[in-house]
N, C-alpha and C positions, 0 to 999 in steps of 0.2 A: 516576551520572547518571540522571535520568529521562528516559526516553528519549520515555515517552509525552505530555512538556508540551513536549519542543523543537518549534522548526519546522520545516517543511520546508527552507527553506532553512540553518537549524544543523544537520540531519540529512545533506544533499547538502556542505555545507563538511565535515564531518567523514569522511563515507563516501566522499568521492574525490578533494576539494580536498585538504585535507589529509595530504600524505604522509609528515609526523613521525608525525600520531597511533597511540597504540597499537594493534598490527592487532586486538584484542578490540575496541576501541571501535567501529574502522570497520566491522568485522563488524557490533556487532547494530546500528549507525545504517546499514548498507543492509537489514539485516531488517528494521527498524522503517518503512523505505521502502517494500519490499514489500509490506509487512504493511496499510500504509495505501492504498497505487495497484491493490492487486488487484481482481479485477473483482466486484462483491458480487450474490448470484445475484436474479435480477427474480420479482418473485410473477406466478405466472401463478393463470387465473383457469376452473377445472375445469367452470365451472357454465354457463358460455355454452358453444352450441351452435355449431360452424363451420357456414355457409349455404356450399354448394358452387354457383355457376354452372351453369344447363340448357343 
């Protein structure tokens, strides 16, 4: 299965609904949950100046 064109919602029925499915399957359909909900790191911006308060 391609794990990478299911949706979310066929990745959550298989990763917890689901408790015939094969435990491989529901393994990497909660990695592939992870994988998409993790936090993705923010650009910061090195070239502006902080202005501190007097």
């Amino acid at each position: 299965m391609n794990w990478r064109k299911a949706t979310i919602q066929q990745l959550q029925e298989i990763g917890y609904v689901d408790l015939e499915a094969h435990p491989v399957y529901r393994q990497e359909a909660q990695t592939e949950l992870k994988r998409r909900l993790r936090q993705r790191w923010s650009r910061v911006n090195y070239k502006m100046k902080k202005v501190y308060p007097r």
